[in-house]
N, C-alpha and C positions, 0 to 999 in steps of 0.2 A: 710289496715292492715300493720302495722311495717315488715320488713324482720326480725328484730332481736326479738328477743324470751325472754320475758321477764321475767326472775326467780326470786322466792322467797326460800330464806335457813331457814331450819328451824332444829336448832338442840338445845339440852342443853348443851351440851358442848363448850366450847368461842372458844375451839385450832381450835374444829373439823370444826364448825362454819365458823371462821374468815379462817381455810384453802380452805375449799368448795370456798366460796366468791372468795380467792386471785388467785383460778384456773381457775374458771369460768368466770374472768373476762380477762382472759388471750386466751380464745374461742372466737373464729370469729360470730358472727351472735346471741353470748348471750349477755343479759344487766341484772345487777343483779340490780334486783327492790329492793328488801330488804332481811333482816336477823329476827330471830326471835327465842327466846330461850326458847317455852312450845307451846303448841298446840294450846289454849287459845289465848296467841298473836300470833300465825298465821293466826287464821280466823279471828281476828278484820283485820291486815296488808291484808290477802286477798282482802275483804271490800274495805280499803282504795288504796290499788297500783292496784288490778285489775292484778296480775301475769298473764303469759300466762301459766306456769311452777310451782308447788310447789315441791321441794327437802323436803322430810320428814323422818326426823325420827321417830321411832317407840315407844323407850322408852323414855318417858319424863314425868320432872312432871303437876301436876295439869291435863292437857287434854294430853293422851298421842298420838300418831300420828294416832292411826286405830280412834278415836273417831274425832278429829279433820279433816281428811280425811272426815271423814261422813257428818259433819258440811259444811264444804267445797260444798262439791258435792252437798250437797242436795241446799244450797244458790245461788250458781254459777258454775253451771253442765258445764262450758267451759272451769273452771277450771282444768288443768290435775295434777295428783299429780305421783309422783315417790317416791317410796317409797325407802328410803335409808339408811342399817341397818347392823349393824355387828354380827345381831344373823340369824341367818337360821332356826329359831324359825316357824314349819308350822302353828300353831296356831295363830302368828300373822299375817302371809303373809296371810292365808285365810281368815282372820277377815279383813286387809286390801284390800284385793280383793273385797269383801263383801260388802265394805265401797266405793266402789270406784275407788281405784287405780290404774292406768291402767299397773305402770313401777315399776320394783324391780331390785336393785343393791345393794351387799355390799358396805360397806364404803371404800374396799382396791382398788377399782373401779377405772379404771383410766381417765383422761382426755378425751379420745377420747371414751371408753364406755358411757362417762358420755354423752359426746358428743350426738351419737348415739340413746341413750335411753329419752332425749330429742326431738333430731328431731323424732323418731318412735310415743312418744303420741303423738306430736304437729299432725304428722300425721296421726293419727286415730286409729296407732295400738298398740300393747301391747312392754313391752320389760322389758324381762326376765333372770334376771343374770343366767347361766346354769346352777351353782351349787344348785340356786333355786327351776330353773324349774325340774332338778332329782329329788329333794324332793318332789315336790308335784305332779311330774308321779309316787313317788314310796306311796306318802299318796292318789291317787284316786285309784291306782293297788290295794291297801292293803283294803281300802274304800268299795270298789264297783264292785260288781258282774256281770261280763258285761250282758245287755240287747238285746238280738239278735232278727232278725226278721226272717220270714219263713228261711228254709237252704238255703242258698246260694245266699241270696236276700242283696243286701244292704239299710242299712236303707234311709229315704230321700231321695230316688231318686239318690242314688249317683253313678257316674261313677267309675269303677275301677280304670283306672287314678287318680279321686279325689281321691280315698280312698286308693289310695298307696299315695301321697301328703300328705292326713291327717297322716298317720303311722308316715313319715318321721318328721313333724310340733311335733307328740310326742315324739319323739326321740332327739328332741331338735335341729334339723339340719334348719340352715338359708336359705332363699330362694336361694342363689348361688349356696347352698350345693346339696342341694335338687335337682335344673337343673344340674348337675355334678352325682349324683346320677340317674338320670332318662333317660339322655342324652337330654333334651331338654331347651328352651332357657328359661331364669330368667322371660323374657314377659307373656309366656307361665307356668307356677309355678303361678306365680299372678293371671291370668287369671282363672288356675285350683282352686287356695283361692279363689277370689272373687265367683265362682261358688258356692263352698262346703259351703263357710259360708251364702249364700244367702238360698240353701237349708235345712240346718241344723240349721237355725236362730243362728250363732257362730257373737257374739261381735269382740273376740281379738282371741292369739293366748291359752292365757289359758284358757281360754273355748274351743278350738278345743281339746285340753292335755286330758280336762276331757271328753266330747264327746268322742272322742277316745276309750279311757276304759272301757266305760259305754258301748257302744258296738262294746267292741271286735275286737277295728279296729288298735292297737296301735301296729303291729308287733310284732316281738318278740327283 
């Protein structure tokens, strides 16, 4: 496999478009595969370049990004999409979730976030612009009435430790943070994720968010 990470842009706008491209290609380790202006020619371009990476917008016409996302995923599940959008719209972010998508960033997003939220799905995890991820800890808090088990039992087999890690994961704090919070090392934070999400059957990190809430683990 290529070191360099091969993306596809997908927006209806030419500025927003041809700016993404002129950024991205200005990044160490990306190769912009192609461009693409409706959703429709994204998953043909998918097909054809094989991205490692789709940058998508959300509103466009003809197929807009949550439907073409779905397309996407369900043809070529290797495919990672990042979802990339100037509304904070929860209705489309959890229709894009839904669909697939593993990464969400506004469009005022800069170079090394962009950066970042690429290498995060290439590597398996989720990546979450924060102003996002408050919106949708505050659409599962509003949502969903947490699910508790016996008093004082935690669900899944979970360690105390794990479940001050999950708190922290909802509260939107990064695995640095979180070891600086805990006092123990970033090895040791990973090790506590890969535990909690093995026993809680958790994908990414937004599925740990909703977990969280659902029971009653997300601190205060």
């Amino acid at each position: 496999m290529s070191d360099e990470t091969r993306i596809l842009v997908v927006d209806d706008q030419t500025v927003v478009r041809e700016g993404l491209v002129l950024l991205l290609e200005l990044l160490p380790g990306i190769e912009v595969a192609g461009s693409a202006g409706d959703g429709e020619q994204a998953v043909a371009m998918v097909g054809e370049l094989r991205p490692d990476v789709v940058l998508m917008d959300l509103r466009m016409p003809r197929v807009d990004g949550v439907e073409a996302t779905r397309r996407i995923k369900q043809a070529h599940p290797d495919v990672e999409v990042v979802v990339l959008t100037t509304y904070a719209d929860d209705e489309s972010i959890f229709a894009a979730l839904r669909a697939g998508a593993r990464g969400y960033l506004t469009k005022d997003a800069g170079a090394d976030e962009i950066a970042r939220a690429v290498a995060a799905v290439r590597g398996g995890a989720a990546q979450l612009d924060p102003a996002i991820q408050r919106r949708l800890v505050e659409a599962v808090a509003a949502d969903q009435r947490p699910v508790r088990t016996a008093r004082g039992e935690l669900p899944d087999g979970l360690t105390r430790r794990e479940a001050e890690v999950l708190a922290l994961i909802a509260q939107g704090r990064s695995n640095t943070e979180i070891a600086g919070d805990l006092f123990i090392s970033e090895a040791t934070v990973k090790t506590h994720i890969n535990n909690l999400f093995a026993k809680a059957g958790l994908r990414d990190r937004a599925q740990a968010v909703t977990y969280a809430f659902r029971h009653g683990l997300a601190g205060s």
